[in-house]
C-alpha positions, 0 to 999 in steps of 0.5 A: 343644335342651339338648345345643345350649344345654350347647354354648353355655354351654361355647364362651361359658365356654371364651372368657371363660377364654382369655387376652387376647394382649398387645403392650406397644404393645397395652397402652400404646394401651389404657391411653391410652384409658381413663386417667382422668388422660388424659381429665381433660386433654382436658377442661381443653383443652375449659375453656380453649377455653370461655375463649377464646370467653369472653375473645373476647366482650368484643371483640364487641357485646353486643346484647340485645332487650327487651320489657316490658308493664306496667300503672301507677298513678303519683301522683307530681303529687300528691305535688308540693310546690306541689300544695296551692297548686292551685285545690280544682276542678282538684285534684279534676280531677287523680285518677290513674287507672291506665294500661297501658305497652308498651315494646319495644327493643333494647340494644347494648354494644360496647367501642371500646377496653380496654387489657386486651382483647387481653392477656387474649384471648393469655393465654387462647390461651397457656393452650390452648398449655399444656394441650396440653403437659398433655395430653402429659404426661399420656399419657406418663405413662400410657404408661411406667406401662403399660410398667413394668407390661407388664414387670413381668408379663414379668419374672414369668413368667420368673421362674416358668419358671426355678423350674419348671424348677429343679422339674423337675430337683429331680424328676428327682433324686428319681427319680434318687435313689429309683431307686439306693436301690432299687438299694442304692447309695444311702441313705435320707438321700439320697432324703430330702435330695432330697425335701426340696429338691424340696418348697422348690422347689415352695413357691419355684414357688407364690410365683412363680405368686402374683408372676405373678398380682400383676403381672397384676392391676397391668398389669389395673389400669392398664389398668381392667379387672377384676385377674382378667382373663387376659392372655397377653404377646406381646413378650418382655425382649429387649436392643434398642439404645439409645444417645445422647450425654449432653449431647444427651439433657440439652439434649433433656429440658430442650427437650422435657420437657411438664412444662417446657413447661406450667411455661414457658406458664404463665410467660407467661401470668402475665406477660400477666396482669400487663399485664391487672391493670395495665389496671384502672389505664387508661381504658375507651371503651365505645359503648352504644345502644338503639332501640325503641318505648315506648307506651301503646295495643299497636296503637302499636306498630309506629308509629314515631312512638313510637319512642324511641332513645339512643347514647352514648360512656361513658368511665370513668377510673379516678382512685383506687381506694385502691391496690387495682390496685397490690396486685393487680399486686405479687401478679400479679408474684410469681405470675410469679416463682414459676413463674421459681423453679418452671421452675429447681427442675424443670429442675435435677430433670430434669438429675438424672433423666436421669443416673440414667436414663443410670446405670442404662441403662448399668448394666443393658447392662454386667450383661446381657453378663455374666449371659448368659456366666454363664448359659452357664457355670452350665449347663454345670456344671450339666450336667456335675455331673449326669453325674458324679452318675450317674457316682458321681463327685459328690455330692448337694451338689454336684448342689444347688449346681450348680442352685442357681448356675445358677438364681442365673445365670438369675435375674440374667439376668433381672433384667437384662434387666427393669431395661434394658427399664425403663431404655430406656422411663424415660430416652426418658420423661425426654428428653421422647420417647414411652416406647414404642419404634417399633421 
């Protein structure tokens, strides 16, 4: 029983240790599913249906059912002004005694015509059409922080590998060297020079494990789980073809862009709010009636010769309100016209950020060709100054340098390709599409 329940344990620890794999589409679909920002904008969309229904209300009857049971003394014959004129026997006749009451009926509401009605309903509907746009928003937000974050551990990793190996060639050299000052071929201060670099080279790979951990714990992050969590990539920075005429992705952006949309739909609402404000100003025709029974005895009640009934037609006509309506539509209009201002300000941004975006993708294909010839070139030489050290035909400097360029080369490669994944998923972001790629 106790070998089986150590068992148990162990499985369960060895399966908390492993490491989640990981797509980059894995990552955006995870954090899409729990970013608070995400589930704010549902809820705003589930506000604005409220409104709608709130808004449509005023187009249908307000019916209500009453019902009231009471009991009332009402002295008010002796509190008329000819009371006292009344001969002194029928004044003593007329004692109120208290009496019970029992009423039920029904009210009904409903507008018949406002000049308000409809234009508010649309601009509840224009605003629904908004946080959809919102929504949007929101999610391709989520996703190209998720991207960024999926690359950077990508780019982390690949950093860490290259130092690791720089670890590894600096431990051969040490063996190397340690090995021909054993021999008698080599002094001292070439075994400690070796050492020396392969120590930095050890504390340089300690850092890389710490940047690892680092952007782990970012990705975690934007994925709201614990920093800790293992994860393990499984899409690497590969070059994946991008291309797109610049007008075109202008126009696009600034068609597409969510921001824009929400900033575009919020125009107009507060030009149908405006209307709205200016109906305050207009008449209201309103049909208000009630039907019921109202009697003294309860087994009255359902005789309907007790019933008691009204219909009316009310008519307001608003005639001077101090000019309050005109101030209210002077604000409404200036809302208007600062979403005008808002939608230029953001259209003039997004033509910049595209052709930064533009820039830097273009940038990061042109660097890439080149560090990979580099990449090939530094290895090569760093190949062959290794042989012509064991040769003795090259010295220990010369055996640094030739790791230190190729690790230089490599580390640029890198970089390269981190920043193109980057500009790839940013400028899909600022055309307006989603920042993960389908392919």
């Amino acid at each position: 029983m106790r070998t089986a329940f150590i068992f148990l344990i162990t499985l369960f620890l060895t399966g908390a240790a492993s490491a989640q794999s990981l797509s980059r589409a894995d990552a955006v679909a995870q954090a899409l599913a729990v970013n608070p920002t995400v589930k704010i904008g549902l809820e705003q969309l589930a506000l604005l249906e409220g409104r709608i229904l709130e808004e449509r209300s005023a187009a249908l009857p307000d019916v209500k059912w009453n019902t009231q049971a009471s009991r009332f003394r009402d002295p008010s014959l002796l509190n008329s002004p000819g009371f006292d004129n009344f001969p002194p026997e029928f004044r003593d006749a007329l004692s109120p005694i208290p009496a019970n009451g029992f009423a039920s009926y029904a009210e009904v509401k409903q507008t018949l015509y406002s000049f308000k009605l409809g234009k508010a309903l649309e601009a509840a509907k224009v605003a629904r059409t908004g946080g959809d746009y919102d929504v949007e928003r929101s999610r391709q937000q989520t996703s190209l922080e998720a991207i960024r974050a999926y690359n950077q551990l990508l780019f982390a990793i690949e950093q860490l590998r290259v130092i690791q190996t720089n670890v590894q060639s600096r431990q051969t050299h040490v063996d190397y060297a340690r090995n021909r000052r054993a021999a008698g071929v080599a002094t001292e201060l070439e075994v400690l020079r070796a050492e020396v670099d392969l120590e930095n080279a050890r504390a340089e790979a300690m850092r890389a494990e710490n940047e690892v951990a680092g952007a782990r714990a970012t990705l975690n992050t934007v994925l709201m789980r614990p920093t800790s969590t293992p994860v393990q990539p499984t899409d690497t920075l590969a070059v994946v073809p991008f291309t797109v005429d610049f007008d075109l992705a202008v126009n696009e952006a600034l068609t597409a862009r969510p921001e824009l949309k929400v900033l575009r739909t919020e125009e107009k609402v507060r030009t149908l709010l405006v209307d709205v404000t200016a109906a305050d100003s207009k008449p209201t025709f309103d049909f208000i009636g009630s039907f019921g029974l109202a009697v003294r005895k309860p087994t009255n009640l359902f005789d309907f010769d007790y019933s008691r009934w009204s219909i009316a037609v009310n008519v307001v006509v608003p005639v001077f309100d101090g000019q309050k309506t005109k101030g209210r539509v002077a604000q409404a209009r200036a809302e208007r016209n600062s979403v005008t201002q808002r939608i230029a300000a953001v259209e003039n941004q997004v033509r910049l950020e595209v052709q930064s975006a533009f820039d830097t993708l273009a940038l990061a294909n042109r660097t890439i060709q080149a560090a990979e010839l580099n990449v090939n070139q530094a290895r090569r030489a760093s190949d062959m100054t290794e042989a012509n050290y064991k040769l003795g035909a090259a010295t220990q400097l010369d055996v640094v340098d030739a790791l230190q360029s190729l690790r230089q080369a490599e580390n640029i490669r890198n970089l390269s390709l981190y920043t193109h994944a980057n500009a790839r998923a940013t400028l899909r972001f600022v055309m307006g599409r989603n920042p993960l790629e389908n392919n």
